[in-house]
VOGUVEX-253851 format. One record per residue: residue in one letter; x, y, z of N, C-alpha, C in turn. Coordinates in pm, whole numbers, plus 50000, padded with zeros to 5 digits. Each point is the difference from the previous one (the first is absolute). Layout:
N
AXYZXYZXYZ
...
***
This chain:
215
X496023305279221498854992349953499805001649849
X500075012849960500135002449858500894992149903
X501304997550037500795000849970499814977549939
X499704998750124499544985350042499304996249855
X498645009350006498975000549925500584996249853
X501015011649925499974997249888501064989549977
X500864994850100500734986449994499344989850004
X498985000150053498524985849951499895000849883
X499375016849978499604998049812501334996149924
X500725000750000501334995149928499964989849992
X499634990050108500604988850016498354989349931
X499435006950008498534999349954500654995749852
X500175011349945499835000649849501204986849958
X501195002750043501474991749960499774987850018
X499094995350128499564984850027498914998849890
X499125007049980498704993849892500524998549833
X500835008049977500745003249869501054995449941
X500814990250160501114992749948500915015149984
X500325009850066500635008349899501455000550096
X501324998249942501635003150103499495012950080
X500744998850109500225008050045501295015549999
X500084996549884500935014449917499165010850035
X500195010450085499525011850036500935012649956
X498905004949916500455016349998498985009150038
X499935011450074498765005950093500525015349905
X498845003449944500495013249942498265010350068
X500475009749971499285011050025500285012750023
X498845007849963499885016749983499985007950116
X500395006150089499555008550067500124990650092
X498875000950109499744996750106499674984649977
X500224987749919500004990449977501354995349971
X500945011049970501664994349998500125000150176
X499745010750056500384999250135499454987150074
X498804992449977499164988450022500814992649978
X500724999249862500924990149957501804995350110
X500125012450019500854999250062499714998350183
X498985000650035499974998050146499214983849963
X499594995449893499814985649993500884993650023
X501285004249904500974992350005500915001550168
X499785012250021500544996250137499224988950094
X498295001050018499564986150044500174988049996
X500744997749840499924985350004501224994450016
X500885009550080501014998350050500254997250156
X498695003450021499785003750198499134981750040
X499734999150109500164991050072498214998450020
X499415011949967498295000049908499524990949911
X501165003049910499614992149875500094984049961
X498424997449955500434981850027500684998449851
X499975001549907500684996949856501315008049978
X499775010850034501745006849956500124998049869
X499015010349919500045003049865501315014249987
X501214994749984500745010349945500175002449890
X500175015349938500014997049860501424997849961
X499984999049904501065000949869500585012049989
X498725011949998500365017049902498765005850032
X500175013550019499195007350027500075009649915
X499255002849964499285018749897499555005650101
X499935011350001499305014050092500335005149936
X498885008150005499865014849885499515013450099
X500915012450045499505010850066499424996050129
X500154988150055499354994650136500675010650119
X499285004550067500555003850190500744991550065
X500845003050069500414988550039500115005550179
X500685009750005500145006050145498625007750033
X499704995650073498015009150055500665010050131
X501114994950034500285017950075499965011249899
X500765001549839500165006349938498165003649954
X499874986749939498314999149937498515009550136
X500564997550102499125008650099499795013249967
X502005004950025499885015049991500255004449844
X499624991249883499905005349888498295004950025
X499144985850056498505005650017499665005050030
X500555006050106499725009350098500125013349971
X501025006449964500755011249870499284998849947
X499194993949873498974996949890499075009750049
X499374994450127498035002150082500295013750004
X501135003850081500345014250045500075005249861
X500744994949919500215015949929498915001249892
X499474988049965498365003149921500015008949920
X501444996649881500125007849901499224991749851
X499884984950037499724994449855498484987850107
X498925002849947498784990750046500484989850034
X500554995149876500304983550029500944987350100
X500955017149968500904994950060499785003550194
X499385011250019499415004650132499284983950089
X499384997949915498914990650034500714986850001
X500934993349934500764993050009500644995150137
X501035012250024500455005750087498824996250119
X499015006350036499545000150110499254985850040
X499834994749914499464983650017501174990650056
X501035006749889501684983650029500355006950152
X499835012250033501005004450139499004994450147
X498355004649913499244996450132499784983950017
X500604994049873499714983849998501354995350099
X500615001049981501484996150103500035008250107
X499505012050056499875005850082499054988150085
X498944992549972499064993550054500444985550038
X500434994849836500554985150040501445000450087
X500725010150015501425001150015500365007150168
X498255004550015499984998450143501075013850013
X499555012149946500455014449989500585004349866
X501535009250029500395005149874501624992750021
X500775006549963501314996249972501205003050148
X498885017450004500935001550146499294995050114
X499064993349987499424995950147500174985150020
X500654992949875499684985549965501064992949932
X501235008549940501264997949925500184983649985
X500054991050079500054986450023498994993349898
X498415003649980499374993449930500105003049871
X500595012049978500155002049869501504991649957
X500775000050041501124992149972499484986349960
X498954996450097499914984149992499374997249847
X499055011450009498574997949897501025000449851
X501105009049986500655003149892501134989149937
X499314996349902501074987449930501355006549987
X500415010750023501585008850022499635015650010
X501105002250094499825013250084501225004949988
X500025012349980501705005949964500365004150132
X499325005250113500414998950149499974988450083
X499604986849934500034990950056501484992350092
X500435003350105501284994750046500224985850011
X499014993249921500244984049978499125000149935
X501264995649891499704994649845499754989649942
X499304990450081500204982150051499035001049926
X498825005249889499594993649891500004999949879
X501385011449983500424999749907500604986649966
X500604991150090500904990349942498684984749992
X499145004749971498394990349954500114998749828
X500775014149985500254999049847501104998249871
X501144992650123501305001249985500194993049875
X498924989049985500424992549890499064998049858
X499195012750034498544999849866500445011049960
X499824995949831500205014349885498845007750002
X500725012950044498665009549983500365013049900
X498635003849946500125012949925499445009950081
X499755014249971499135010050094500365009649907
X498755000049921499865010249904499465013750021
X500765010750006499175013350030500115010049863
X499095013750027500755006649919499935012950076
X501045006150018500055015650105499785010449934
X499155003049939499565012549939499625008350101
X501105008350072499185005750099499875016949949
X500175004549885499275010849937498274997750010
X500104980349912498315005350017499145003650165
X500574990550068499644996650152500045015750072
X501045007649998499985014650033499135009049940
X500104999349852498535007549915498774999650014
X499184982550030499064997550014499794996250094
X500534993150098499854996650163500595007150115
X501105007649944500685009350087500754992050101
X500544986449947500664991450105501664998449929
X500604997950086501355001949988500754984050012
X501514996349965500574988150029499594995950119
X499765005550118499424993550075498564991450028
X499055004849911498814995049989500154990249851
X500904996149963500124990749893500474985150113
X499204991149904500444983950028501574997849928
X500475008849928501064993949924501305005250136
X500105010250085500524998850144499874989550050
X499404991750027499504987850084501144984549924
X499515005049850500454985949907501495003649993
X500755007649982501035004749999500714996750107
X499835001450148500674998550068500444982850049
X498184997449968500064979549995500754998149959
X500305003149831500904991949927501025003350044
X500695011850021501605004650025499994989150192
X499514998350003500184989850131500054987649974
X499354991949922499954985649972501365001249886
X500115011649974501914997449898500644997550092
X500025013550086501354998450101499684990050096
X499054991250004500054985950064500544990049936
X500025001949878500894989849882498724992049902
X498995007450021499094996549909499975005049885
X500904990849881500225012949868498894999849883
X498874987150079498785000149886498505009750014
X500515007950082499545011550091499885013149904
X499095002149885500405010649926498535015049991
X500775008650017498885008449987500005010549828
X498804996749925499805005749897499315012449980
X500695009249987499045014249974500055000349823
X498455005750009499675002549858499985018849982
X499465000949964500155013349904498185002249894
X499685007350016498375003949905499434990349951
X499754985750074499924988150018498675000850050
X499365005550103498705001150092498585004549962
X499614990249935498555007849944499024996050016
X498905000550080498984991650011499204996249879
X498874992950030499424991349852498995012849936
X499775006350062498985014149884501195008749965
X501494999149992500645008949969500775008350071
X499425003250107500865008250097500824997350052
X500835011950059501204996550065500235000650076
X500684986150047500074999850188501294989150034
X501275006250097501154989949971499514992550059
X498655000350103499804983150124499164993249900
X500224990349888499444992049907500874988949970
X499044986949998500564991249932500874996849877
X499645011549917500664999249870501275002150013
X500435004250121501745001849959500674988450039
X498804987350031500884986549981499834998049901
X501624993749931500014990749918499294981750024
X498824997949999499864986050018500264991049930
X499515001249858500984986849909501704998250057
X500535007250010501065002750037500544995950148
X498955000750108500054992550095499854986250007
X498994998349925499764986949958501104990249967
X500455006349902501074990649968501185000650074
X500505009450097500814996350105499654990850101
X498975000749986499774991850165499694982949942
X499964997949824499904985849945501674998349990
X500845007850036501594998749956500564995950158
X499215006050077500244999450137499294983550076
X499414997649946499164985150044501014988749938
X499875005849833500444989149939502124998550017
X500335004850083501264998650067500714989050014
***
C-alpha cells in the first residue's frame, strides 16, 4: 500500500509538471533501501505505472534485515553507546512486530521484507536490477564503529552493499559499482560519523546520471 502510495505521488507530480519520466531514486540510509525495494515494485504486477529508474545512489543503506535485526539486537544487549542501544532496540522491536517475530522464528519474512539477502537461496530480485546503473557509496571505517559503537564488519551496511554489488557483477551487470571513500563522513556541526551523506559525491552523481539519460 505504501509502496502504491508514493507511485500516485510520482505520477501526481510528472502528470501536473509535464516532467519525462527519466528516473533516478537516490538515498541515505534507510531511504536508499526504500529506493531499492521501489524499484523492485515497479517491476511487480502491483504496480500500475512501472516507474523504473535509470540509476540509483544509495549511500550506507541496510539492505539485508536478517543481518540489520541481529546488528539491533547485539546493539540493545550490549548497551555500550546510548544511541546506538536505543537505536538498536526500536529497529529490532519494529520488525520483530511488523515481521511477525525475529529472524529465527520467521526467516521467510525477513527474506521477503529485504530488497537482498546474502542467505537468500533465490536471488530472483536481484535480476529487477540487471539493467539500471547503480552506485552504493559506503565508507568502512570500522576503527571508528569499534571505538565508539563497539560494532564490528558485521554491524556495518557496507557488508550488505558489498555483497549486492559483487552479485549484480557476477550477473553481468558491469554498471553495478560500489564506491568506498576514506575520512569523507562528517556530519553538518562537524563531527565524525562514516553513516553521512557527505561521502556522496552529488554534483558528481549528477552528472552521471545526465550522461546516462542523455545516451
Amino acid at each position: 500500500e505504501k509502496m502504491q502510495q508514493i507511485e500516485n505521488y510520482i505520477y501526481k507530480v510528472i502528470s501536473k509538471y509535464n516532467i519525462p519520466s527519466n528516473f533516478m531514486y537516490m538515498g541515505m540510509s534507510l531511504a536508499g533501501t526504500r529506493a531499492l525495494k521501489f524499484t523492485i515494485f515497479s517491476q511487480s504486477d502491483a504496480a500500475k505505472y512501472h516507474y523504473k529508474p535509470k540509476a540509483i545512489v544509495i549511500c550506507d543503506s541496510p539492505l539485508d534485515f536478517v543481518r540489520f535485526w541481529r546488528e539491533g539486537y547485539k546493539a540493545k544487549q550490549l548497551n555500550f553507546n546510548e544511541i546506538t542501544a536505543n537505536e538498536g532496540a526500536w529497529t529490532s522491536a519494529y520488525l520483530e512486530t511488523n515481521l511477525t517475530g525475529n529472524p529465527f522464528t520467521n526467516l521467510q519474512a525477513y527474506l521477503d521484507y529485504s530488497p537482498y539477502a546474502y542467505i537468500a537461496p533465490d536471488k530472483e530480485k536481484l535480476s529487477c536490477f540487471n539493467n539500471i546503473h547503480i552506485k552504493a557509496y559506503h565508507e568502512p571505517d570500522v576503527n571508528w564503529w569499534m571505538e565508539t559503537r563497539r560494532k564490528d564488519y558485521y554491524s556495518m551496511n557496507s557488508v550488505d552493499l558489498a555483497a549486492f554489488i559483487n552479485e549484480l557483477n557476477i550477473l553481468g551487470n558491469a554498471n553495478a559499482e560500489l564506491i568506498t571513500t576514506q575520512n569523507k563522513g562528517y556530519r553538518p556541526d562537524g563531527s565524525r560519523h562514516p553513516h553521512s551523506w557527505a561521502i556522496v559525491d552529488v554534483p558528481g552523481a549528477v552528472e552521471w546520471f545526465n550522461n546516462i539519460i542523455n545516451k
